[in-house]
N, C-alpha and C positions, 0 to 999 in steps of 0.2 A: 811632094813626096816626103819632105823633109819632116814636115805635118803629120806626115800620118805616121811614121815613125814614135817620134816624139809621143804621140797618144799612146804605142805598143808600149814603150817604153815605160808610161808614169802607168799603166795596166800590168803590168808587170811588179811595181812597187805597190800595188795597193794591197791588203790585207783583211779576208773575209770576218766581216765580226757578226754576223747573223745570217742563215741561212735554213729558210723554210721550204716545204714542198707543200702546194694547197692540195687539198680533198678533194674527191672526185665528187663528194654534193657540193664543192664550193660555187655559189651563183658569184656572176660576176661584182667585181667589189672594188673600189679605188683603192690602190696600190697605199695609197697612206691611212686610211682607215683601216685596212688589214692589219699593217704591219704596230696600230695602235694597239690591235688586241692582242700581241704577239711581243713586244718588245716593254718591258716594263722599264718606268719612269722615262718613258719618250714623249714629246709633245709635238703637235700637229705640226709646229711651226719647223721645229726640228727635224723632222722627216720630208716634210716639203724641200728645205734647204738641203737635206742630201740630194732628193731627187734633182734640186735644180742643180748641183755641182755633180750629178755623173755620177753618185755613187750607188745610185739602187737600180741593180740588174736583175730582168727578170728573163728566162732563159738564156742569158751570157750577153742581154743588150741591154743598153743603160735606157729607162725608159722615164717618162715626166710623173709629177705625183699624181695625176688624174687617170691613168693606165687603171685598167679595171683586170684586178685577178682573176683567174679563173682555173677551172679543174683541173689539178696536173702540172699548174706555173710551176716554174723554179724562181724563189724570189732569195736574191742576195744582196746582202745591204755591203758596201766596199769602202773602206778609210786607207789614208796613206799608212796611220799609225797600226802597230801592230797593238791587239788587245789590253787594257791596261790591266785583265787582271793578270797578267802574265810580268808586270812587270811589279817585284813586291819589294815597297819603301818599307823600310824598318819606320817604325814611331813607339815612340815614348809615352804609353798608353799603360795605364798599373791596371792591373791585373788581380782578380780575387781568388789568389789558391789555395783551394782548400785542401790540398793533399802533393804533396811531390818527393821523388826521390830519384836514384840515379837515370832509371828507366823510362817514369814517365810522369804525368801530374794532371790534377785533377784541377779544373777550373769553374767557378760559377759564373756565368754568363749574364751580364745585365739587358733587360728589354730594350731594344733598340741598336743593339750591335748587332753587324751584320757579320757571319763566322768567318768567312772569304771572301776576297775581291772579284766583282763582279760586272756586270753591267749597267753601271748609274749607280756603282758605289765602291770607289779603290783606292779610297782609304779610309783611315778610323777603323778598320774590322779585327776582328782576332788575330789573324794572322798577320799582322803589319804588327800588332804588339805582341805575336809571339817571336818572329825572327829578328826585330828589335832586343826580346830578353833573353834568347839561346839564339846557340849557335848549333849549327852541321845537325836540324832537324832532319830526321829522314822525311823523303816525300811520297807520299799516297799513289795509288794508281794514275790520280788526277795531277800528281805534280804538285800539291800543296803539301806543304809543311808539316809533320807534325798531327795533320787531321784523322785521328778514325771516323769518327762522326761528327753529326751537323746538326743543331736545329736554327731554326726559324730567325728569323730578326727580329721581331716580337715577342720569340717566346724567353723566356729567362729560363736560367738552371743550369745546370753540371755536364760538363764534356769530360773526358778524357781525352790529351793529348799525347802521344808515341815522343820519346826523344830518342831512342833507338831501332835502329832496322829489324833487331828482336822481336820489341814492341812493336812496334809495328804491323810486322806478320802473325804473331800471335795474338792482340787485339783485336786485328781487321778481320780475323779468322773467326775468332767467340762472335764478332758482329754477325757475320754471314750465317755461321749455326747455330747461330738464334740461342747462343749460353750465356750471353751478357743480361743481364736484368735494368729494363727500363722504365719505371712506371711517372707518370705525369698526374697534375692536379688541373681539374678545371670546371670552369662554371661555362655552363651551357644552358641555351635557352629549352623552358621546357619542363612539366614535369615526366623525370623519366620512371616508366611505368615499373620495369623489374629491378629488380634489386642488384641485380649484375647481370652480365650477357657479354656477348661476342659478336661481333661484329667482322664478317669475313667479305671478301671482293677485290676483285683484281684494280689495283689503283694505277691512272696513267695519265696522261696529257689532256686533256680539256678536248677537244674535238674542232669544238666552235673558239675558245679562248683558252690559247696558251699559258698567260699567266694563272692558271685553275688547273686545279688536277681533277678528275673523276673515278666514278665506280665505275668499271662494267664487268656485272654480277656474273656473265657468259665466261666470264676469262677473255674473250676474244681479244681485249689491249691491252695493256700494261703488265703491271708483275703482281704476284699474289698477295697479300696484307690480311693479316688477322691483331685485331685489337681487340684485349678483351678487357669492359670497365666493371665500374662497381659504386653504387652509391654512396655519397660519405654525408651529404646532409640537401633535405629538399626546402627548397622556398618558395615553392608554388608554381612562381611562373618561371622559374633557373630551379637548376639542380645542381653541387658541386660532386664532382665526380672525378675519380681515380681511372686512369686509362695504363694500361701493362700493354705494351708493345711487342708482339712476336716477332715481328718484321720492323722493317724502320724506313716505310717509302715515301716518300717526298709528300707533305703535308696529310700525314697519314690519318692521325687525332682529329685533324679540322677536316677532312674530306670525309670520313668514316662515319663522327657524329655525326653532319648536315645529313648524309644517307640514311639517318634514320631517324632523322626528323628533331634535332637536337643540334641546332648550328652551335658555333662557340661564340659566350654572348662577345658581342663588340668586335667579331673577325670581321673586319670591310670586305677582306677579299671574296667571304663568302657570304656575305647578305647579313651576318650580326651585328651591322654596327645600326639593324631598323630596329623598331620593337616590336620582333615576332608574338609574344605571347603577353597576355595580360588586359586591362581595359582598357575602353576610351577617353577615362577622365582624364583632363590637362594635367590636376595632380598626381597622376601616375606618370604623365609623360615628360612631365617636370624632375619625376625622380629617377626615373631611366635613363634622360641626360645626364642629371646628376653623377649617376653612378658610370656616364660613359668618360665623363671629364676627370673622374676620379683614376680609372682606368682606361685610359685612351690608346689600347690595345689589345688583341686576342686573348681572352681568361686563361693563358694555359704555364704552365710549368714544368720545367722535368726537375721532381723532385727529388727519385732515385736512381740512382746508377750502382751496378753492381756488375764484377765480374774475376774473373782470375788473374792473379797478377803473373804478368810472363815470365816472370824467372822462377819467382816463391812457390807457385801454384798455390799461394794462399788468395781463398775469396774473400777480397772486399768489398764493402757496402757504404755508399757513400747517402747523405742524405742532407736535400738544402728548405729550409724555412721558407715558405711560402713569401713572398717579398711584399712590400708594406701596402705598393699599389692593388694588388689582387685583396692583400686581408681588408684593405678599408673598406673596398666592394663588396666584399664578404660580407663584412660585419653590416653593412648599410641592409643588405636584403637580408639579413637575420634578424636586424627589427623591424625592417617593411613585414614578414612574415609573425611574427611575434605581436604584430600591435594589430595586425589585418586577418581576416578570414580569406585567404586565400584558395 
């Protein structure tokens, strides 16, 4: 008796850190292969070893990793500790601000930072070197710091951070009504045929794989997103291209171009890091690596940011230099296309 207590007891201390419902097409699938495409930077061996210590419950019962999912599960992954991004260490992480004053400040983001502490990554991000360099950040709907917006951990460029609850509400507010001005840079495989367009579709959760976002054109999933780009120069087999953001949903840029057939060259996550477009010579494929080692990340950038300052109501317009890794790529398929008939 005293046993089974003890068990109520350390179920009681545990703390849910993921928690899925499978789809009603879901065939059935071993518990740790699902939660592979569903839990980013986990490893097989890692999820095995949950399931073998009781922490992954699928409808409220702790089950082994060979358990096969199926339509309808409820699968919950359970640790003693409570989430780490919830718990946020200041560090001593410098910072490139391009702009600050009483209210709020402007920062450019290097590729490879991750914005907020997350799952397989809590520390090193923005906000461990923002609450390290201010103090009494207001916090977002999300309980973070300081954040109006986010991008990518690959992508570089310009955020605005709130230092006051003003800030805050008036920033988070131009986000939602779509008055803040966002446009990004990026090289995309492909050439793209019109000279500008738009690109509209409801963007949401991957279906089959979580870590992916999708289109579904019906509306039926997610939330609405409209990008609209524009050509800035073509090299045949990539096009560099300007993306103005109307909305701002969760890998908006990288999900939007692959819908129309324009992945971003070198995104992993969506198939850019193959070589979609171009020949079969080795000496093409020689320089495709080339130029993926050069930029061993997503082509993309937020280069401008603009919007109303909370207090002034003066619009400002911030705007950051393309960074050195994207221009070498650049420059690399401007004389691939320059010296080739492409």
């Amino acid at each position: 008796m005293a046993e089974h207590n003890d068990i109520e007891e350390q179920d009681d201390e545990l703390y849910e850190h993921y928690s899925f419902k499978a789809g009603k097409g879901q065939e059935p699938l071993r518990v740790d292969k699902y939660l592979m495409n569903f839990i980013e930077n986990a490893t097989r061996n890692k999820i095995q070893q949950a399931a073998k210590n009781g922490n992954i419950r699928v409808n409220g019962t702790a089950v082994k990793s060979n358990y096969r999912v199926k339509a309808d599960d409820e699968v919950k992954v359970m640790f003693e500790h409570p989430p780490y991004e919830f718990l946020l260490t200041p560090e001593n992480i410098p910072l490139d601000i391009v702009y600050e004053d009483d209210a709020l400040l402007v920062v450019n983001k290097p590729a490879g930072m991750v914005v907020h502490p997350g799952h397989g990554n809590y520390s090193g991000t923005l906000i461990n070197a923002l609450v390290y360099h201010f103090d009494n950040l207001p916090e977002n709907s999300d309980e973070r710091p300081g954040l109006v917006h986010r991008i990518d951990k690959d992508t570089s460029g310009l955020l605005v951070i709130a230092k006051t609850e003003q800030a805050m509400t008036h920033l988070a507010k131009q986000f939602f009504d779509k008055t803040s001005e966002r446009e990004y840079t990026a090289l995309v495989w492909g050439n793209v045929e019109e000279d500008e367009g738009m690109v509209e579709g409801h963007i949401g959760r991957h279906p089959k794989n979580r870590l992916q976002m999708a289109v579904f054109e019906d509306g039926s999933h997610g939330k609405e997103a409209i990008t609209h780009y524009k050509v800035i120069e073509r090299f045949g087999y990539v096009t560099l291209v300007s993306c103005r953001l109307e909305t701002g949903r969760t890998h908006q840029i990288r999900v939007h171009m692959k819908h129309i057939g324009h992945t971003l060259f070198n995104d992993e996550r969506y198939g850019g890091e193959k070589i979609l477009k171009g020949t079969t010579f080795t000496k093409y494929k020689q320089f495709v690596e080339n130029c993926f080692k050069i930029l061993p990340r997503q082509a993309l950038h937020a280069r401008t940011l603009g919007f109303k300052h909370p207090e002034t109501g003066e619009f400002l317009r911030f705007d950051s230099p393309l960074p050195e890794d994207v221009t070498a790529c650049v420059e690399k398929w401007r004389n691939y296309a320059r010296h080739r008939e492409v």
